[in-house]
C-alpha positions as CSV (number, residue, x, y, z in Angstrom):
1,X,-1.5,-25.8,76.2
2,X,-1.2,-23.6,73.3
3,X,-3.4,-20.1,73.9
4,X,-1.7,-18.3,70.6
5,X,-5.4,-17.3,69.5
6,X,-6.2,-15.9,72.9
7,X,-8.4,-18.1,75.4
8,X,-7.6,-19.7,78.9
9,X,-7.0,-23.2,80.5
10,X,-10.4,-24.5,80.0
11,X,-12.8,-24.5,82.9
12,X,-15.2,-27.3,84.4
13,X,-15.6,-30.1,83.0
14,X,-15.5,-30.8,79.4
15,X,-18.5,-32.8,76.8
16,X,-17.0,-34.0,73.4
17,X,-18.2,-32.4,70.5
18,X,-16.3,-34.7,67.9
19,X,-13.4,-37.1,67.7
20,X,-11.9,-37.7,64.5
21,X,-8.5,-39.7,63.4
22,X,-6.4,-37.6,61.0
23,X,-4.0,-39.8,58.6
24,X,-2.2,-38.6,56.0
25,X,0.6,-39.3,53.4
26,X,0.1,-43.3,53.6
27,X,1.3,-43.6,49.8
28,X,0.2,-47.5,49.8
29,X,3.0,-48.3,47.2
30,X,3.5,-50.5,44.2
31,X,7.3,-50.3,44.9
32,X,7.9,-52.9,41.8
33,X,5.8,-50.4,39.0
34,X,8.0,-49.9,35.8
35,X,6.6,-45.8,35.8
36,X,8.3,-45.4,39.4
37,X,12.3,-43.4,38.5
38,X,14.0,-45.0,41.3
39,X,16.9,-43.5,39.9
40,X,17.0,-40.4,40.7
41,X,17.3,-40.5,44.0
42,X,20.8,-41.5,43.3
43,X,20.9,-37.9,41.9
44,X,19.7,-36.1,45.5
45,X,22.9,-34.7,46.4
46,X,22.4,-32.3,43.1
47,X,19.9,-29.2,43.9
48,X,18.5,-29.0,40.3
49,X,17.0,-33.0,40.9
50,X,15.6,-32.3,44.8
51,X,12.0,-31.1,43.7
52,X,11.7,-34.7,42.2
53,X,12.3,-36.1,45.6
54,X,11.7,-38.5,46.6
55,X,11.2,-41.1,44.6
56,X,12.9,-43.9,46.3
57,X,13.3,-45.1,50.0
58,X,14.7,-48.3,51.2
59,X,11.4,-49.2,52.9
60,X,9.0,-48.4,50.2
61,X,8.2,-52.3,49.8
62,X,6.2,-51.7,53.3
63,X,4.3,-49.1,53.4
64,X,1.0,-51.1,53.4
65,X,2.3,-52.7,56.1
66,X,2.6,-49.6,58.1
67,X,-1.0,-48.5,57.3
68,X,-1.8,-51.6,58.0
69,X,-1.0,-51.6,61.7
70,X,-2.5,-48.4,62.6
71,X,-5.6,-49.4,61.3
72,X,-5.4,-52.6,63.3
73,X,-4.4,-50.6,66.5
74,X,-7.4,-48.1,65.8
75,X,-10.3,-51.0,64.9
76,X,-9.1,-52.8,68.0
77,X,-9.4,-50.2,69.8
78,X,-11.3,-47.3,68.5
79,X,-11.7,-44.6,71.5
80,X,-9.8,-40.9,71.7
81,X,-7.0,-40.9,74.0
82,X,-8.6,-38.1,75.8
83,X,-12.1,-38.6,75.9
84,X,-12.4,-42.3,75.8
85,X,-15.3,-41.6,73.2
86,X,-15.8,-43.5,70.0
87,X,-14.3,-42.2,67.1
88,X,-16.6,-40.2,65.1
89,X,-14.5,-41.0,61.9
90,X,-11.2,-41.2,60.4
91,X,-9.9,-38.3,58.0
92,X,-7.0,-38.9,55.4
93,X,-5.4,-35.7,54.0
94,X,-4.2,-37.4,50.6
95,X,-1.6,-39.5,49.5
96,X,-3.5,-42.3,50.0
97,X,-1.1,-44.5,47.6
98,X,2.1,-43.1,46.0
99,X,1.9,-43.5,42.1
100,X,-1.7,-42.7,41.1
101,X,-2.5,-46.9,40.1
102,X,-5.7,-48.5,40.4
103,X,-3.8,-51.6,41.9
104,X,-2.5,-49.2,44.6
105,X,-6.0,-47.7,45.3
106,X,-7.3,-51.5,45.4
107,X,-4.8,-52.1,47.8
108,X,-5.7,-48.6,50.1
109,X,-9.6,-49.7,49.9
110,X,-8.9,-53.1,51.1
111,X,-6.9,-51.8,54.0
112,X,-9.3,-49.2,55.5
113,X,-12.6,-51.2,55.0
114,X,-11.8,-54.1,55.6
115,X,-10.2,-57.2,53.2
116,X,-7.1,-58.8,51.6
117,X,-4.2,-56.5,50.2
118,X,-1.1,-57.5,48.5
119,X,1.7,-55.2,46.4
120,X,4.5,-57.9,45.0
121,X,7.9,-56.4,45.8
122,X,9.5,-58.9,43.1
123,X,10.8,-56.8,40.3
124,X,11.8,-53.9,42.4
125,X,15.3,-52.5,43.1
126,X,15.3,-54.6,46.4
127,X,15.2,-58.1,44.1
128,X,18.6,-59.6,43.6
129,X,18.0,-60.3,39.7
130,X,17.9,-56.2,38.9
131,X,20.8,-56.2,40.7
132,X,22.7,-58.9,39.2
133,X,22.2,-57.9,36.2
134,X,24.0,-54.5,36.9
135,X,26.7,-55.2,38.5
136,X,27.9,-57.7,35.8
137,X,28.2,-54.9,33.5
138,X,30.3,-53.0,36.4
139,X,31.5,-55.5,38.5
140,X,33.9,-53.2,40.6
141,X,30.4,-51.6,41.8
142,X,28.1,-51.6,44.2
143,X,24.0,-52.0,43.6
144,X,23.0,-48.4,44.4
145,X,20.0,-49.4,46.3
146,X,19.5,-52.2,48.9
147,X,19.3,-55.8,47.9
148,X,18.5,-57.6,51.4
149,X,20.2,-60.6,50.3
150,X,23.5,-61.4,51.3
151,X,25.5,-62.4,48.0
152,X,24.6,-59.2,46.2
153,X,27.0,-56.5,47.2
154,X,25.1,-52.8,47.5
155,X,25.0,-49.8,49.0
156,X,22.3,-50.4,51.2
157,X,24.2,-53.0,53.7
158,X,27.7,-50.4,53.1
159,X,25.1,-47.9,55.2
160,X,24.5,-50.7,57.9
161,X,21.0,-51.8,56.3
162,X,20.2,-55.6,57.4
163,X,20.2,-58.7,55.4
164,X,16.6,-60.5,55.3
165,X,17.0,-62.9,53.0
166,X,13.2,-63.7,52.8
167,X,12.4,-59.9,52.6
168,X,11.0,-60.2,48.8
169,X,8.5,-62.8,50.0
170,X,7.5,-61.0,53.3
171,X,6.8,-57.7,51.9
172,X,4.7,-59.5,49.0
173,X,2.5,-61.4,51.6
174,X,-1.1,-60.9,51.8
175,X,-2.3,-58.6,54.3
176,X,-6.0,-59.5,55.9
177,X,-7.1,-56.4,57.1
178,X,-9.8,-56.2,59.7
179,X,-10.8,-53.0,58.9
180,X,-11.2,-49.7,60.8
181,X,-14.6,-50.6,61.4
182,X,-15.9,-46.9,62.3
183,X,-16.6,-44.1,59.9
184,X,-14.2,-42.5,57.5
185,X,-12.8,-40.5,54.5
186,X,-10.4,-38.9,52.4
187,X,-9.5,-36.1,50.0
188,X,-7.2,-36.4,47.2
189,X,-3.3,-35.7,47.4
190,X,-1.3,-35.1,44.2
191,X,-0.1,-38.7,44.6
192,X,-3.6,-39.6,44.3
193,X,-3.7,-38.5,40.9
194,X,-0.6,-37.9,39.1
195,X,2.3,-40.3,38.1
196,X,4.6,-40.0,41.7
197,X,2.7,-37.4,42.3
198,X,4.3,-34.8,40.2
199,X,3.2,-35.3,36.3
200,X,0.2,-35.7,34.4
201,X,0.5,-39.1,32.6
202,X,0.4,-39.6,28.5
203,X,0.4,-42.9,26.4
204,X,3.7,-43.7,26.1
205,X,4.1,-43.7,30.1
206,X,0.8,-45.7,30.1
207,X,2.8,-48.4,28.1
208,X,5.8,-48.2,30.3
209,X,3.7,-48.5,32.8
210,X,1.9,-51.6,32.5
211,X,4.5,-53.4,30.1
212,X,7.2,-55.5,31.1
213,X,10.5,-54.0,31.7
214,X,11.7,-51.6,34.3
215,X,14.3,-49.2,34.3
216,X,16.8,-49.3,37.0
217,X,19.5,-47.0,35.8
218,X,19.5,-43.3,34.4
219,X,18.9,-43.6,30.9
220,X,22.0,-43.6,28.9
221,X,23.1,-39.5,27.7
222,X,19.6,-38.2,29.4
223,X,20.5,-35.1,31.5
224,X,18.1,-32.1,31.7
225,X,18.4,-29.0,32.2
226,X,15.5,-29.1,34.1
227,X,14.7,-31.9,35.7
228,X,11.5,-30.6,37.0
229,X,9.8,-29.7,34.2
230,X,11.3,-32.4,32.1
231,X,9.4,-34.9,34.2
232,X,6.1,-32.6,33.8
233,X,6.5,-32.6,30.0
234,X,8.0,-35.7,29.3
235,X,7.7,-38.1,32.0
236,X,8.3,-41.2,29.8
237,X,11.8,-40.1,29.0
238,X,12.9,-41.0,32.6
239,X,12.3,-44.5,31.6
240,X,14.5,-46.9,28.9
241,X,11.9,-48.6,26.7
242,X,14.8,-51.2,25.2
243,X,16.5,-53.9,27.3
244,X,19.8,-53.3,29.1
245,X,22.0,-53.2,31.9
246,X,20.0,-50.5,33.8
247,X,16.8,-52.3,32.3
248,X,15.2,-55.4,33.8
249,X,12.2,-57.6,32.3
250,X,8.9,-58.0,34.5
251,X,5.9,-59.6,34.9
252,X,3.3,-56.6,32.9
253,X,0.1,-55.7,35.0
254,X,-2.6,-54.0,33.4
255,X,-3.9,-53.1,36.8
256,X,-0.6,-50.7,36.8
257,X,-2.6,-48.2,34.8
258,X,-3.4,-44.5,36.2
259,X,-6.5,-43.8,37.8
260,X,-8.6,-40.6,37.1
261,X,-9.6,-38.0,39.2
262,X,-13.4,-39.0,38.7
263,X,-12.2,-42.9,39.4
264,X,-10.6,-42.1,43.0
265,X,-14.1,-40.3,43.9
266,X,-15.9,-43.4,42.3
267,X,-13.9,-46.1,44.1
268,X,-14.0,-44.4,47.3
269,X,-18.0,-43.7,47.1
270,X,-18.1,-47.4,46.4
271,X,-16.0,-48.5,49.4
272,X,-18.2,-46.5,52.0
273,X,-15.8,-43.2,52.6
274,X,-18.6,-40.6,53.6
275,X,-19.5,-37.4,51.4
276,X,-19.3,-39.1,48.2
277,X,-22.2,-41.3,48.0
278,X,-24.2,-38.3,46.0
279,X,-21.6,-35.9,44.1
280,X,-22.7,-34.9,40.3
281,X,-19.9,-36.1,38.0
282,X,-16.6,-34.1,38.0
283,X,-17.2,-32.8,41.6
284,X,-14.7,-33.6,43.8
285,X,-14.9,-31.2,47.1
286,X,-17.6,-32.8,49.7
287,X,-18.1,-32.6,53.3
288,X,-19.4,-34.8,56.0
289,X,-21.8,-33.6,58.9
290,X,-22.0,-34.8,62.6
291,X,-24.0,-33.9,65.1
292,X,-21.9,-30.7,66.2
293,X,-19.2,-30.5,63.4
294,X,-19.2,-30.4,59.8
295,X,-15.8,-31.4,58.4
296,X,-15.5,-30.0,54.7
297,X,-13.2,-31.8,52.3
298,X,-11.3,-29.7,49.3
299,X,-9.6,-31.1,46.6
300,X,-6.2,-28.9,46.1
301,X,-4.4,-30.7,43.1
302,X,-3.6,-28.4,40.1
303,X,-5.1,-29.1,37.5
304,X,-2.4,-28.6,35.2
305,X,0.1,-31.3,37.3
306,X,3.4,-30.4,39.5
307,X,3.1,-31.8,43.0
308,X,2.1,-28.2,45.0
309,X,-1.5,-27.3,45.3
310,X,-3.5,-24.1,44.2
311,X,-7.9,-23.8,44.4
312,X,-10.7,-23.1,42.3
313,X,-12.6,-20.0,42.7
314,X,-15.5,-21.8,41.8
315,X,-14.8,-24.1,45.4
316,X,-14.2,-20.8,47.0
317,X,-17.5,-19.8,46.2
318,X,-19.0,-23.2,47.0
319,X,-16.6,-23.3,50.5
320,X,-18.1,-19.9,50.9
321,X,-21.5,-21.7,50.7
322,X,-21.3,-24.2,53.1
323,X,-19.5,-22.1,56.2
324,X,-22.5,-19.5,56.0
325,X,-24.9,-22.7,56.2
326,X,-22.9,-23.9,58.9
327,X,-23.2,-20.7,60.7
328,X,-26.9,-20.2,60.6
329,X,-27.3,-22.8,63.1
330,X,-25.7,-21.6,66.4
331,X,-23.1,-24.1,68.5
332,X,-22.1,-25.5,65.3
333,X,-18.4,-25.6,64.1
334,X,-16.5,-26.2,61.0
335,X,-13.1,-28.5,60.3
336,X,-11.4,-28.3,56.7
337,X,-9.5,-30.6,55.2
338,X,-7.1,-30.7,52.4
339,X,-4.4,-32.0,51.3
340,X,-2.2,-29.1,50.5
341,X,-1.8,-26.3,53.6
342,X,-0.9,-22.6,53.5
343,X,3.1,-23.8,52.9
344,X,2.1,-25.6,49.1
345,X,-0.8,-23.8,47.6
346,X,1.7,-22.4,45.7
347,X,1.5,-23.7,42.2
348,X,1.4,-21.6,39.0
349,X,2.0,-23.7,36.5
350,X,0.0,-22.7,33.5
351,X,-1.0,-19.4,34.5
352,X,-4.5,-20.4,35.4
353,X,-6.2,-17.3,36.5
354,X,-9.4,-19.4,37.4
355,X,-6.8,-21.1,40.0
356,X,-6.1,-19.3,43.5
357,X,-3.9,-20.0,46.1
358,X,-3.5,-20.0,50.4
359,X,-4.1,-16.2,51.1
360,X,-7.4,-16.5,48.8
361,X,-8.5,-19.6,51.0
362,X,-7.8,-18.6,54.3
363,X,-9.5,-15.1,53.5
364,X,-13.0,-16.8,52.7
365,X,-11.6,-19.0,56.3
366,X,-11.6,-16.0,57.9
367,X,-15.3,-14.9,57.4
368,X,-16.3,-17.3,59.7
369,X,-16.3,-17.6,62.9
370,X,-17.4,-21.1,63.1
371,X,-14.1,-22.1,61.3
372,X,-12.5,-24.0,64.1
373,X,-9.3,-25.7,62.3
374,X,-7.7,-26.2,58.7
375,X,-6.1,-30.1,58.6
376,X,-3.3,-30.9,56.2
377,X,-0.6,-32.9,55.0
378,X,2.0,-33.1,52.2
379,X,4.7,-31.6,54.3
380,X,5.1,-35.1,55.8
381,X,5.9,-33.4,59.2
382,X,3.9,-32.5,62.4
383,X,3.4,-28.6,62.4
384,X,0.4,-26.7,64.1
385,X,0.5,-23.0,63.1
386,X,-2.2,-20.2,64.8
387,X,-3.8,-18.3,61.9
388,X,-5.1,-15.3,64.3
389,X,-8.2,-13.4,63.5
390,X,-8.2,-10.3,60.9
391,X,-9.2,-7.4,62.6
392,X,-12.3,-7.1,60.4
393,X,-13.6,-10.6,61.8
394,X,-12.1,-10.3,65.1
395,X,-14.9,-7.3,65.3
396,X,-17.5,-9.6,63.8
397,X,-16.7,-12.2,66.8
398,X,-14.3,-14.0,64.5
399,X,-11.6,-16.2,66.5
400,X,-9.1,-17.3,64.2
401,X,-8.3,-21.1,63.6
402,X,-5.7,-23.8,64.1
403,X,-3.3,-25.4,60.6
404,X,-3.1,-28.7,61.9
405,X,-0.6,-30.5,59.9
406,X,0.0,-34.1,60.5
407,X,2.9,-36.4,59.6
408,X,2.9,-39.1,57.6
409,X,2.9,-42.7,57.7
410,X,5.2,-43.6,54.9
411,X,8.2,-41.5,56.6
412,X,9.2,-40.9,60.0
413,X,7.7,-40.7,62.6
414,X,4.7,-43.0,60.4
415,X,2.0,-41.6,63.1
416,X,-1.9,-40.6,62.8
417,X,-2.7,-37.7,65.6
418,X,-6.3,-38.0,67.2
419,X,-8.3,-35.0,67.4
420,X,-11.3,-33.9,69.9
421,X,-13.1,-31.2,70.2
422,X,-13.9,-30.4,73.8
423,X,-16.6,-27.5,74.9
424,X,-16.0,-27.0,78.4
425,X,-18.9,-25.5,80.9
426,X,-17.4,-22.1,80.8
427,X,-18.4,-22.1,77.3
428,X,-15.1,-22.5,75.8
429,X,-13.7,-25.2,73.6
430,X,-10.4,-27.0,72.7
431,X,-9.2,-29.2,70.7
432,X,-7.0,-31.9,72.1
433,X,-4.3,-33.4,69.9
434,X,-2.3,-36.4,70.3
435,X,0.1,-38.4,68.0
436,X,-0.1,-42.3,67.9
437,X,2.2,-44.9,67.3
438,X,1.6,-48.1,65.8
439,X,4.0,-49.9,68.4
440,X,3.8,-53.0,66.5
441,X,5.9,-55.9,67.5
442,X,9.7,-56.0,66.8
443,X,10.2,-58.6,63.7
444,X,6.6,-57.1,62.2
445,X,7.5,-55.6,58.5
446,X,5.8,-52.8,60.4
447,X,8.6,-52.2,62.8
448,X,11.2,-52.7,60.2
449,X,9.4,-49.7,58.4
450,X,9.9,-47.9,61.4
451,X,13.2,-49.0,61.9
452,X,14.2,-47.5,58.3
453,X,12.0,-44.8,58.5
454,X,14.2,-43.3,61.3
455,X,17.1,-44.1,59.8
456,X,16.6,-43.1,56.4
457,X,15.5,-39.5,57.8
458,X,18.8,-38.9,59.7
459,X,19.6,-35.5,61.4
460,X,15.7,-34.6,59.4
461,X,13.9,-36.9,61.9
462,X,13.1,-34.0,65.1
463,X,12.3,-31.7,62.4
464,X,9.7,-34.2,61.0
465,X,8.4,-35.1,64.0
466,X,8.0,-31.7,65.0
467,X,8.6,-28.7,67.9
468,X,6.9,-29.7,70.9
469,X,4.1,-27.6,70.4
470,X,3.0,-29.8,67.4
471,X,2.3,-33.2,69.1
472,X,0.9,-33.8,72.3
473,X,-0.9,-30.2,72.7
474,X,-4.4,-28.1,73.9
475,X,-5.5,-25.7,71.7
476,X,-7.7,-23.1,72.8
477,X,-9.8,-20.1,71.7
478,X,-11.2,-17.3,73.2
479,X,-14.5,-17.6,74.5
């Protein structure tokens, strides 16, 4: 039980106010996508390269699969831990799919409502032909990456990664989806938006990006100064447009293109996410009302790309809106979700003075009591952090709220958390939050994401699965 904001171990028994799912960070991934830089990851050992990271894992071919499996575990069986109510809905915090392509969001869509899914892995760095045709111009090498099958020698198996021969065909199976098969919806992540979640696109990455060859292999004599904002100003130098060694041809996709900002709200109205059904063209922050809770959704990409977050003081005045509608109407309570937290509305690129950042959101949080908790991703790690009351709204009966930030499903540990609100008969409320596994079958592509997941986090993995105060906890306020 965490009583940072004040408060007690609850009293009497408790009534359910609201259960909700939070996801984030699924990046449903076309791993095979010519305007992916696989590449630079190779580079991660030099500072000047990290803020690109990542762009490669050696499970990236299965991150559907992992979504996949905690939507099955929820639609089977779709009550709180806790409670044992039925989920009100399921919230994702953003990064719904990893390189902003409208075959990825297909992909997502199918997955959550309901319906086939499928992201070929042939043509990635995991197929044998990329890799072939690399080390016979350096035949004293090893692949860089991991090629699962036996004959090609790579760096992947050196680090005690597995052969699978029949990997390529496994991870480019259909998926049949049943569906969550209960509410839901989402808010946009940088990844949602911009090319691996970093740049805004341009034409000639458009080409690369649905044409047909891929570049495996730094391009020959590029080094930047500064790889950061190389990528934000010219992200189609990071890719060789002529054939070579570090080049290999594929099959072109058209459906590889980027999707808009006004395209993800589109789609997502279509496919029944809640809050979108009625938004006037270029709006993108909604919310979603239940009987006790209204959970209010806020787009934090920055307008002018990089992949931190910053707001609109045109939403702060709409946010603004909504909590003093919310508190007109006593016993009701407000959740927030974004995808960026207080940690990554940080960005200043462009010098925006229309665009604002975390002490200007949780001010306007702060006016209102009925603010309850703030849920985020983008970290890819479990933290819950206490935001206490100012003492100008601690005197206007303000109680402060909860950062819940939840992990993601593409890394370790790949869980959702569920979250209830309790009000107990004293009159005081919690909210009861608990990580959940997946626990899919050994053999499952699931479980080998898991598998590498862990592995590929190394001595990172307690840190991204959190203190123990971020997983299985009681938060409570003061009464």
């Amino acid at each position: 039980m965490r009583s940072d904001l004040g408060g007690h171990s609850p009293g009497g028994s408790g009534q359910s106010l609201l259960s909700l799912v939070h996801i984030s960070d699924a990046h449903v991934m076309d791993s095979a996508s010519p305007a992916r830089c696989e590449w630079v990851e190779l580079l991660a050992h030099e500072p000047l390269w990290q803020p690109l990271l990542h762009m490669h894992r050696p499970y990236e071919a299965l991150t559907h699969f992992a979504l996949a499996a905690h939507i099955d575990v929820l639609g089977t069986n779709p009550l709180a831990p806790a409670s044992g109510q039925p989920y009100d809905l399921a919230v994702f915090t953003g990064d719904n799919i990893d390189n902003a392509q409208a075959n990825e969001l297909q992909a997502f869509l199918n997955l959550v409502r309901g319906g086939h899914a499928s992201l070929s892995a042939y043509g990635g760095v995991h197929d044998m032909e990329g890799a072939q045709a690399w080390l016979s111009a350096q035949p004293n090498g090893l692949w860089p990456y991991w090629c699962p099958q036996a004959t090609v020698p790579c760096a992947g198996k050196a680090m005690g990664l597995p052969v699978i021969e029949d990997f390529l065909a496994r991870a480019s199976a259909v998926i049949n989806s049943r569906g969550l098969g209960f509410a839901w919806t989402s808010v946009a992540g940088n990844h949602d938006v911009l090319r691996q979640g970093t740049a805004l696109s341009n034409a000639a990455l458009e080409a690369i990006a649905t044409g047909a060859r891929k570049t495996l292999a730094q391009p020959t004599g590029f080094m930047p100064a500064d790889p950061l904002n190389a990528f934000l100003d010219t992200p189609d130098a990071f890719s060789q447009t002529e054939s070579g060694a570090g080049t290999r041809a594929i099959a072109p996709d058209a459906e590889r293109r980027i999707i808009s900002a006004q395209e993800f709200v589109d789609a997502h109205a279509a496919a029944g996410a809640l809050g979108y059904a009625s938004l006037a063209p270029g709006q993108r922050d909604t919310y979603v009302d239940t009987e006790h809770v209204r959970i209010i959704l806020l787009d934090t990409n920055h307008p002018w790309g990089d992949y931190q977050g910053s707001v609109g003081k045109p939403q702060l005045a709409w946010l603004d809106d909504c909590l003093q509608e919310v508190a007109r109407t006593p016993g009701r309570w407000a959740i927030i979700a974004s995808h960026h937290g207080c940690a990554s509305l940080v960005n200043r690129r462009g010098h925006d003075p229309e665009r604002v950042h975390a002490q200007a959101l949780t001010d306007v949080l702060h006016r209102h009591a009925c603010v309850l908790a703030w849920l985020v991703g983008h970290r890819h790690i479990h933290r819950i952090d206490a935001h206490p009351p100012r003492p100008q709204a601690r005197a206007g009966g303000g109680r402060g709220f909860w950062e819940i930030a939840t992990a993601s499903i593409i890394d370790w540990p790949s869980q959702t958390r569920a979250i209830e609100l309790v009000r107990h008969d004293d009159g005081s409320l919690e909210l009861i939050c608990t990580p959940m596994d997946h626990r899919s079958a050994a053999g499952t592509m699931a479980a080998l994401h898991h598998g590498l997941a862990q592995r590929f986090a190394g001595e990172k993995a307690q840190a991204m699965q959190g203190r123990a105060q971020d997983g299985r906890v009681r938060l409570v306020f003061p009464i």
